[in-house]
C-alpha positions as CSV (number, residue, x, y, z in Angstrom):
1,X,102.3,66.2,27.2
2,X,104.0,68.9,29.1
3,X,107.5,67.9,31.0
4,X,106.9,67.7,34.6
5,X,108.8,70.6,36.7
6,X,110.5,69.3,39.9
7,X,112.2,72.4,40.9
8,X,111.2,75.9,40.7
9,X,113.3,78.9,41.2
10,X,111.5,82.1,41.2
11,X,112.9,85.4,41.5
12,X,115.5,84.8,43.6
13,X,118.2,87.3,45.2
14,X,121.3,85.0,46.1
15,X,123.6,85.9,49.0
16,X,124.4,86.0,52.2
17,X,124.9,89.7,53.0
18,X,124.2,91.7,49.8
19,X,123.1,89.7,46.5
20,X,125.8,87.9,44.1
21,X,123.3,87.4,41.8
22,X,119.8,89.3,41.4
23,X,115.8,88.3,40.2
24,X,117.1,84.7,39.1
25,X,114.4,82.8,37.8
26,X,114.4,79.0,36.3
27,X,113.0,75.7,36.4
28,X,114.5,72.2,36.0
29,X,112.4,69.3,34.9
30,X,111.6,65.9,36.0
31,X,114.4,63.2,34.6
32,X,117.1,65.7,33.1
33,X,120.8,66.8,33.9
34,X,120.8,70.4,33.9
35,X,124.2,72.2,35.0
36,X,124.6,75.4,36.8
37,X,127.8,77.1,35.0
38,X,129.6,79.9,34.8
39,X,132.9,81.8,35.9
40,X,134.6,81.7,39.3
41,X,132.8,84.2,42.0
42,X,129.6,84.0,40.2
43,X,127.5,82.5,42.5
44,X,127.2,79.4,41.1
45,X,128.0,77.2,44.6
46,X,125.9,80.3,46.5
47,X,123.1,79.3,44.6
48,X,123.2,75.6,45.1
49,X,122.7,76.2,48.8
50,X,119.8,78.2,48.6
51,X,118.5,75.4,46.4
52,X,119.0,72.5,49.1
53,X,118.3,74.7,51.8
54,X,121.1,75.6,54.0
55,X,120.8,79.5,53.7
56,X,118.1,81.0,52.7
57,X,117.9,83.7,49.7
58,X,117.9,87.1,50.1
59,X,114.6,87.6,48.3
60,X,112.6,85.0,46.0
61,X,111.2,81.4,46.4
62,X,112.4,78.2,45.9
63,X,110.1,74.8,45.4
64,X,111.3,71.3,45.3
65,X,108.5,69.2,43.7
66,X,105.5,71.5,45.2
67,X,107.2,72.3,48.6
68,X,108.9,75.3,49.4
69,X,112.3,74.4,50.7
70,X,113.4,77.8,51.6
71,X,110.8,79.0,53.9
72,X,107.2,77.6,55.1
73,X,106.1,75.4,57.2
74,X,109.3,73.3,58.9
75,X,106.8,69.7,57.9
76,X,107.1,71.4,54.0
77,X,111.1,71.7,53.9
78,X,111.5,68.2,55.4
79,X,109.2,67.3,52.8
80,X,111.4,68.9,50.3
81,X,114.7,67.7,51.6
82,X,113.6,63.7,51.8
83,X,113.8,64.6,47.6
84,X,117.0,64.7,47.3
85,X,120.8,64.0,47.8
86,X,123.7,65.9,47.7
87,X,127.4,65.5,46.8
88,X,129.9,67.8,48.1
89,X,133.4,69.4,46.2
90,X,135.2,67.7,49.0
91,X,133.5,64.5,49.0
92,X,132.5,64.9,52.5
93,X,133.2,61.6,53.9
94,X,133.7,60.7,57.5
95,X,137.3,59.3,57.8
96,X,136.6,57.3,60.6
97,X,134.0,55.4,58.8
98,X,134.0,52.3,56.3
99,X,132.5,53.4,52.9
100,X,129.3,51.0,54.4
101,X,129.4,52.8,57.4
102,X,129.5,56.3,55.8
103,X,126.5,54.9,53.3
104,X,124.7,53.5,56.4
105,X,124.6,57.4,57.3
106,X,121.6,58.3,56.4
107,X,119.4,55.6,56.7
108,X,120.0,54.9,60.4
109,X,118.7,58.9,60.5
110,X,115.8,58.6,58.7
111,X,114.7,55.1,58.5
112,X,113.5,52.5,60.5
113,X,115.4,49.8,58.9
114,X,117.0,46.9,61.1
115,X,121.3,47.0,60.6
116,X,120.9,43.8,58.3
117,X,118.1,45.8,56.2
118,X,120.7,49.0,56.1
119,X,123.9,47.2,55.5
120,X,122.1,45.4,52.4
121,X,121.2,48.7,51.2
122,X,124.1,50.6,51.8
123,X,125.8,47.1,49.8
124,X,123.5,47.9,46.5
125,X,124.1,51.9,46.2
126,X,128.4,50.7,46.4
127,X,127.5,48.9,43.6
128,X,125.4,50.9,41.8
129,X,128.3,52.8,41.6
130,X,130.9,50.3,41.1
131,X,132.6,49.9,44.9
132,X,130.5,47.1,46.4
133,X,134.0,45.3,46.6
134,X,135.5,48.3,48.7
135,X,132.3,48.0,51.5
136,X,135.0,47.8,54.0
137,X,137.8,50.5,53.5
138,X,138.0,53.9,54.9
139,X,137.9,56.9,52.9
140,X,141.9,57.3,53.3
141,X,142.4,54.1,51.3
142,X,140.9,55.8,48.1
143,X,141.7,57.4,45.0
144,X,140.0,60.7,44.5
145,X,137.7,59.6,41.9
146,X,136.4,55.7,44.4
147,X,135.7,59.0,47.1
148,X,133.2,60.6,44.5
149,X,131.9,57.7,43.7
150,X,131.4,56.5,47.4
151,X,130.0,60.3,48.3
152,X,127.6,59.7,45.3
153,X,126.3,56.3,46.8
154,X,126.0,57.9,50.1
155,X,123.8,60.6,48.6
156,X,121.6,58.1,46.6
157,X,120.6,55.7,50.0
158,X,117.1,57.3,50.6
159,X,116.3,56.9,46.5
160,X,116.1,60.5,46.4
161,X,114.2,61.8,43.1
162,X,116.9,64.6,42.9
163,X,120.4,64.7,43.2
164,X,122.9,67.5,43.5
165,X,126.4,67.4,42.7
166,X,128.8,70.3,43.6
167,X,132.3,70.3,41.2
168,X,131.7,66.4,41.0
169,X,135.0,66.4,38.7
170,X,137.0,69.1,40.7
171,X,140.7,67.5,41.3
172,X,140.1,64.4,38.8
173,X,141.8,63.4,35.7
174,X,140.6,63.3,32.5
175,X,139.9,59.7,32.3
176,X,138.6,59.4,35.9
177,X,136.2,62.6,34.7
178,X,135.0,60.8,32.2
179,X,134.3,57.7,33.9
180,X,132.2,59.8,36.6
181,X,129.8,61.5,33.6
182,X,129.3,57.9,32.4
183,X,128.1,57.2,35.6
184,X,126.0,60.1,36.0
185,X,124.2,59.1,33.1
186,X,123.9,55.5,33.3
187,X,122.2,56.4,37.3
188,X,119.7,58.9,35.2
189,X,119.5,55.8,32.8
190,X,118.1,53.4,35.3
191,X,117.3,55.4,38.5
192,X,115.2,57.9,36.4
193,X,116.8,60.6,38.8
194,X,117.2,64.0,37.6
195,X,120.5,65.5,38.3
196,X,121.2,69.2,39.1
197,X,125.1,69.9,38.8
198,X,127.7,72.5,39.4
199,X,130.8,72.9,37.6
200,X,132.5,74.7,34.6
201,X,134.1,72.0,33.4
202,X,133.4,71.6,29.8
203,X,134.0,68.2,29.1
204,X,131.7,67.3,31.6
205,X,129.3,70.0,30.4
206,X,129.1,68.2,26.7
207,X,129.3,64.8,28.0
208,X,125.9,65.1,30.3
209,X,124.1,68.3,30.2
210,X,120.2,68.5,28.9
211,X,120.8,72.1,29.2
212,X,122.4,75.0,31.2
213,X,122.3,77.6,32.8
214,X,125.1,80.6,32.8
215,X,125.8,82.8,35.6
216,X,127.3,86.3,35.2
217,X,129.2,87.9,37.8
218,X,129.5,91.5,37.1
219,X,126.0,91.8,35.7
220,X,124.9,89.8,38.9
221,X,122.3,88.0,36.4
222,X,121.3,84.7,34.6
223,X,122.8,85.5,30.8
224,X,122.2,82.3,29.1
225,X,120.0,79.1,29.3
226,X,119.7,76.2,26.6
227,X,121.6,72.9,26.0
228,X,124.8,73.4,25.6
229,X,125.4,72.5,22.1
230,X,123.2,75.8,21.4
231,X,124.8,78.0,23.6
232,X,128.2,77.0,22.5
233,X,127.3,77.6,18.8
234,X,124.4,80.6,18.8
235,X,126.1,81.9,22.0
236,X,123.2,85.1,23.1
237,X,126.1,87.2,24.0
238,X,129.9,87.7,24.4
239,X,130.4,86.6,27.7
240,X,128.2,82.8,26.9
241,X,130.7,83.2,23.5
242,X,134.1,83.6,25.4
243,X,133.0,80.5,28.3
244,X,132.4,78.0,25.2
245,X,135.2,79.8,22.7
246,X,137.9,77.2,25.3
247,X,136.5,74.4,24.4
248,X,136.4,75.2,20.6
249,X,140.2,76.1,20.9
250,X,140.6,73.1,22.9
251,X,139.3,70.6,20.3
252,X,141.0,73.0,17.6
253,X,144.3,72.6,18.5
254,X,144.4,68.7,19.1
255,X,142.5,68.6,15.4
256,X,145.6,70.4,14.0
């Protein structure tokens, strides 16, 4: 049986001006975690935008389960953006609001629900992600990684089938890091979400990704794409070589 496609990117320029990165074509399927990586400047976080729709790309089309999120009909892109949920580098969160509040967000926008229906909601996604206890604090009363977390639940309150994360792991610990890749997976685990992510952390990138893809800034191109594993040990070129050669080093040096 072939594996279901729920995003197509097709021969895409990315950019706001003039391109950062040129005829970018791949698809992500149904269920996995597939990472966007690569070095800084390369376009990674410029193409994550174009992918949830808040610029379009220069040239190219991009389809989220069958609808065209970057251009169409507007009924199509609302189509496309009721699929999925996004968590920002900064977390995002409204200071002002209690993490039920801030979870509350999105389905007094786009629901119908009563308040009881939302707040009992917005109570399971805190603890799908472990901060049903914390309903009631503000953002400020958080570590970095309970903010993550909370941005994550936010992101999951309309059960979207997608979810984007942008640097989840930016700013966090090691340990904290790893707890946030367990729960990545565990939400793939029993949500059956598939999870597109941005980062160049490597840990991470061995802990959760199906596969990857590697950006390229001076060649303005997609150089490598393949689980990482592969990539990491038949590396296509010098460039995929030298981005996995750190964590090689890494795990050399605390073997030795």
């Amino acid at each position: 049986m072939a594996e279901e496609t729920v995003i197509d990117v097709m021969n895409v320029d990315a950019g706001y001006d003039s391109p950062v990165l040129e005829n970018v074509s791949f698809t992500v399927r149904k269920g996995e975690v597939f990472v966007i990586l690569g070095g800084s400047g390369c376009g990674k976080s410029t193409l994550l935008k174009h992918m949830i729709g808040l610029t379009p790309p220069l040239k190219g089309e991009i389809r989220i389960m069958g609808d065209r999120i970057d251009g169409g009909p507007q009924e199509e892109r609302e189509r496309a953006q009721r699929r999925f949920g996004v968590t920002y580098q900064s977390g995002a969160l409204f200071g002002s609001m209690t993490l039920l509040e801030n979870v509350c967000l999105p389905l007094e926008s786009f629901t119908d629900l009563p308040r009881a229906a939302r707040a009992l909601v917005a109570e399971m996604k805190l603890e799908l992600v472990g901060l049903k206890e914390y309903a009631s604090f503000f953002p400020s009363d958080l570590s970095g990684g309970m903010k993550k977390r909370a941005a994550i639940a936010r992101a999951m309150a309309l059960d979207p089938a997608i979810l984007f994360l942008d640097e989840p792991s930016a700013g966090l610990d090691p340990v904290t890091s790893a707890g946030l890749d367990h729960l990545i997976l565990r939400m793939r685990a029993t949500q059956g979400i598939t999870v597109v992510m941005v980062t160049h952390e490597l840990a991470s990138i061995f802990a959760v990704a199906d596969r990857c893809i590697m950006l390229d800034k001076p060649s303005r191109s997609l150089i490598a794409e393949g689980p990482p594993a592969t990539l990491r040990d038949h590396p296509p070129n010098a460039v995929v070589r030298a981005f996995f050669n750190r964590e090689v080093a890494e795990t050399s040096r605390h073997e030795n």
